[in-house]
N, C-alpha and C positions, 0 to 999 in steps of 0.2 A: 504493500500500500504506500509506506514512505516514497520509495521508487517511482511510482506514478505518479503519487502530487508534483514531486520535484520535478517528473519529465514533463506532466502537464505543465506548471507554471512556468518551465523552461519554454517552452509551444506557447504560451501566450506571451511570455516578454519578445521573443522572436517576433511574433504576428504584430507587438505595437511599437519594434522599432522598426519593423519592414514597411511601417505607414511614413516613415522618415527617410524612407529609401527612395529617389528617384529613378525611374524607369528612363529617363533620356538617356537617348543614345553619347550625348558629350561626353566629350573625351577627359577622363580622369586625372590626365599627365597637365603638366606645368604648363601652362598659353605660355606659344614663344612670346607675346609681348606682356609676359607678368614682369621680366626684369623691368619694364618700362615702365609699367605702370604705379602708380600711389591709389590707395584705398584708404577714405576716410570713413570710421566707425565712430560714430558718435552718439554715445551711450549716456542715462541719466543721472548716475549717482551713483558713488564708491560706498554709500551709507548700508545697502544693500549686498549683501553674500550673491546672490544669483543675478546682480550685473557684472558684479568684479567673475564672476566665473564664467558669464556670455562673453564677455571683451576679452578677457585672456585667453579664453579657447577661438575666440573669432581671431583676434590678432596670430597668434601661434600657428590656426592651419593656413593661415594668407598668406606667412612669411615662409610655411613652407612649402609652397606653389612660387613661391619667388619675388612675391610683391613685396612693394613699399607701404608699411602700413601705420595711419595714423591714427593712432587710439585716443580720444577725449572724454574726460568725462565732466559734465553740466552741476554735481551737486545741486543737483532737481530744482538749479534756475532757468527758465525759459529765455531769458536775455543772453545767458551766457551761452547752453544752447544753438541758439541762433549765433550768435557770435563764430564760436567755434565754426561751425559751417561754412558760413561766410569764409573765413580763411582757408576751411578746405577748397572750397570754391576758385580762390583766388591763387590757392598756392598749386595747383592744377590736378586735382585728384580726380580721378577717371571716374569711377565712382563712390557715392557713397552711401552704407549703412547705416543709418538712423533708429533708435530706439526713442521714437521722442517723448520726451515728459509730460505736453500738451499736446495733444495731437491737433490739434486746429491752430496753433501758432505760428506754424511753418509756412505759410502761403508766399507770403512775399520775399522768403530767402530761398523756397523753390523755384518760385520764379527765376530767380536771377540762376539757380544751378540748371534751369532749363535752357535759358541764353547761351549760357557756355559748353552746352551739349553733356554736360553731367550728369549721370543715371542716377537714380534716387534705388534704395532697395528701403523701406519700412520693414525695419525687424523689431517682430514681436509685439509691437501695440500698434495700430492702422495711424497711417496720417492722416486728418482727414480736411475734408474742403478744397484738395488742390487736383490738378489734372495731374499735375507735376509730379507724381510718384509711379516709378516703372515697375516693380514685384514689391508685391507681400512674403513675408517668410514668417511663418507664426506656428504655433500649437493649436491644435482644434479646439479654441478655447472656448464654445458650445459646450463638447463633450466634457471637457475640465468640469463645470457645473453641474453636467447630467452625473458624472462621475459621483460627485459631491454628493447630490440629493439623491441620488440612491441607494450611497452610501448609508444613508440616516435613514430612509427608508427601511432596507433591509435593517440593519441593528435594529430600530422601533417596531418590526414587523408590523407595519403600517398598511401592508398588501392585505393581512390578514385581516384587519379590523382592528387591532389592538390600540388603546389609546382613553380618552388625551392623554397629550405629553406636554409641557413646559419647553418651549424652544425660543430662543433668541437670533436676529437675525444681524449680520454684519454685511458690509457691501463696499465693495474697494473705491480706488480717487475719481470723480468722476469726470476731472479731465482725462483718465484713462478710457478710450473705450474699450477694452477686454474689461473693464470692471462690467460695463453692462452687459455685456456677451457674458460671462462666470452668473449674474447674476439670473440671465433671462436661460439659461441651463438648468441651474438651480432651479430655480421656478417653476420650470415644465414637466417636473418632477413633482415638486413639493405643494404649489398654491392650491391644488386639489384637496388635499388633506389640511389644510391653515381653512380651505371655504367650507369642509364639512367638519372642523372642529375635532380634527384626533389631533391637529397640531395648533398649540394656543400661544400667542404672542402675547405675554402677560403686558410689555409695554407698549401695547398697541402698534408698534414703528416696523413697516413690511415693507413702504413702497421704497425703490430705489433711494431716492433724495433724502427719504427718513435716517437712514442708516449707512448710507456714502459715508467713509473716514477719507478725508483727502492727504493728500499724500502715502498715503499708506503707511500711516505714522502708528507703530505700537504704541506710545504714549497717548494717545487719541483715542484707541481701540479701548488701551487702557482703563480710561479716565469715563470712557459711553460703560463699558461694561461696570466700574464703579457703584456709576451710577443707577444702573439697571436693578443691582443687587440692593443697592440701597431704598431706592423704592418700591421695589414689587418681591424682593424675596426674602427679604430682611426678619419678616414673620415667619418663617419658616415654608414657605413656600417652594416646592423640590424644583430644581432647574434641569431639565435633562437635555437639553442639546443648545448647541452654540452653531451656528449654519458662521463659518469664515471662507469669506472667500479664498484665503493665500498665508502663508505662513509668518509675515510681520503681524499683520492683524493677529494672528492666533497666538503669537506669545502675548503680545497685552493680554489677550483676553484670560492666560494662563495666569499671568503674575497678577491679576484682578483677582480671579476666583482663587491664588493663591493666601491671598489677604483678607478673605472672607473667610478662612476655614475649611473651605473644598481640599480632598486629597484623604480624608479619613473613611474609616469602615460605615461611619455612620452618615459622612458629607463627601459620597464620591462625586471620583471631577465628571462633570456631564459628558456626552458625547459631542468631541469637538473634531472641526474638518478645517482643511487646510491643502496648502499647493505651495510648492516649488524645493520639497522635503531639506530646508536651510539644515542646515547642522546643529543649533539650539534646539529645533523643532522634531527633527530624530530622537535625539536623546529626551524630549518631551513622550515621544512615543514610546519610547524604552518602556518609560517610567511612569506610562499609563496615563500621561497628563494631556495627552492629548493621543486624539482615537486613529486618525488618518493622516496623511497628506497624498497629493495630487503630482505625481514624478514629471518632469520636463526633462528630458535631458538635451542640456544645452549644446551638448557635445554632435548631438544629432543636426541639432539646427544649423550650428556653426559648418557643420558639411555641407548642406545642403545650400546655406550661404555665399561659401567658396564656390559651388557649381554654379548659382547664380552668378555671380561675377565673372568667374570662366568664358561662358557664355557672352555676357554682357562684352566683355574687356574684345572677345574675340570676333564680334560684330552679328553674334547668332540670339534668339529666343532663349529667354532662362526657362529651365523648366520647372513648371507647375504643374498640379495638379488640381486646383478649384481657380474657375471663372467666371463663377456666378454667385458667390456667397457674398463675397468683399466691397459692398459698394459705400466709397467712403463721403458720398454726397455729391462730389462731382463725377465719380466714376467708377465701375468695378473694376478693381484692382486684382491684377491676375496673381495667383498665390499658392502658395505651396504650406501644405497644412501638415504638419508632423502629429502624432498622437500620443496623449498621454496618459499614463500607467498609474492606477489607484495602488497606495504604499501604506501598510498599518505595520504591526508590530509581528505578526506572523510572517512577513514575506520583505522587510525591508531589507534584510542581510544579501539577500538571491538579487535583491533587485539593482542595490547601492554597494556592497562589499562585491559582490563576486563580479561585476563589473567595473571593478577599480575606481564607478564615479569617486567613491568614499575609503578611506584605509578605518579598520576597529577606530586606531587612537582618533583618529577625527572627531567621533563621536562617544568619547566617554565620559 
């Protein structure tokens, strides 16, 4: 029996990093004009584990394809952002990858990277409002959600009828839009069960704008969750689930419920969900303080990245796989969708040790 679970889960982490695989024929080997070329990545903030790990795995495979690569990062200001751009612009970078902070901020410094015939790639959160963006490169971050709410589904046996349950709802920055895409996943899951009352929001706060933390600030998460516990559970009222979108949100809401008492035989910690498996946020799971996270591997995208550019640098179609999901206001943005791997405490080792994402000591 052991045997099999391990070869089944083996068969399914295969099957969700083969969604990260693309099918193009492009050639794998180094574009003779990578020695020419500069690529500028510019990413939001070092405050974040899972950028510093996207820009070092992007830079790293670009430089070994042979490119010139310029790696910035914004400290999640939008001026600076823009800034940085600009100079890759100017300083002549063929193309470049963006992760931007604001997704609607960029219009007028793509512009001008469109004048100078600079390819835009949006990696990982959509830019949006502009013509001006050439490929998407993201995680099915729909499924991210669906992932989420089925997660709590299943543990609340919620298919079965069982219920109510005490759930609290969190919702990431909403200048992000993957915060609304995580949330409207979630939802397509769960608002069935929140409208026939097995799932009860004691503080009333469900709609997106209710429960947006901007920034993605754990001290924010923090300080909502607080206060949640303070006015609706504070009488004793049991809290069993925490809907998070992403794994900063989810440690506030851990060091919250840790301050409350949550962690005992008699105040276990509720069922809490989360994404982008940080390293604080593993060892959360170790230790039972937190129930799931949502696996990205960024190592996947950062490939799939460098084919885009490949591509781009070499005068051909990046390749994608969705052309019709992505429409970022003025246009559907052609995209390539990686898929990601639900991670709990039973399968984090298989998932993150035995593929070197993670060493033990990382996480103890």
């Amino acid at each position: 029996m052991k045997k099999f679970l391990i070869a089944l889960l083996t068969a399914s982490m295969i099957g969700g990093f083969a969604g990260c695989s693309s099918t193009s024929s492009s050639s794998s080997t180094t574009s003779k004009k990578a020695s020419d070329s500069k690529i500028g990545v510019a990413m939001p903030t070092k405050s974040l584990q899972r950028w510093n790990q996207d820009g070092t795995n992007m830079k790293s495979q670009l430089e070994a394809k042979g490119y010139k690569v310029d790696l910035q990062y914004a400290e999640n200001d939008v001026n600076t952002q823009v800034s940085q751009i600009e100079n890759m612009i100017t300083s002549g970078d063929k193309v470049i990858v963006i992760a931007p902070i604001d997704g609607s901020a960029l219009t007028d410094v793509l512009s001008k990277a469109s004048d100078e015939g600079v390819k835009v790639v949006s990696y990982d959160r959509l830019i949006m409002n502009t013509p001006n963006v050439d490929y998407y490169a993201t995680f099915d971050n729909f499924k991210v959600g669906v992932i989420q709410g089925q997660f709590i589904e299943n543990k609340l046996g919620l298919k079965d009828g069982k219920g109510p349950f005490n759930m609290e709802v969190f919702g990431g920055s909403p200048d992000d839009n993957n915060a609304k895409v995580f949330y409207q996943g979630e939802m397509s899951v769960l608002k069935k069960y929140i409208d026939n009352g097995k799932l009860v929001v004691k503080s009333g706060q469900v709609d997106f704008d209710k429960v947006a933390i901007s920034g993605w600030k754990s001290e924010t998460a923090q300080a909502r969750m607080d206060n949640i516990i303070t006015s609706k559970y504070a009488s004793g009222a049991k809290l069993d689930v925490v809907l998070s979108p992403n794994d900063s949100l989810a440690i506030g809401v851990v060091a919250s419920l840790k301050n409350a008492g949550y962690g005992t035989s008699s105040k276990p910690f509720p069922i809490l969900t989360g994404q982008d498996c940080d390293k604080p946020n593993v060892v959360a799971l170790k230790n039972d303080q937190q129930s799931m996270s949502v696996f990205k591997d960024t190592r996947n995208l950062a490939t799939n990245v460098v084919k885009m550019v490949d591509a781009i640098v070499s005068g051909k179609k990046a390749p994608v796989n969705d052309t019709k999901t992505y429409n970022n206001g003025s246009k559907v943005v052609p995209s390539f969708l990686c898929d990601p791997i639900s991670v709990d405490k039973s399968n984090y080792k298989q998932v993150l040790i035995d593929t070197k994402y993670y060493s033990e000591s990382d996480i103890k």
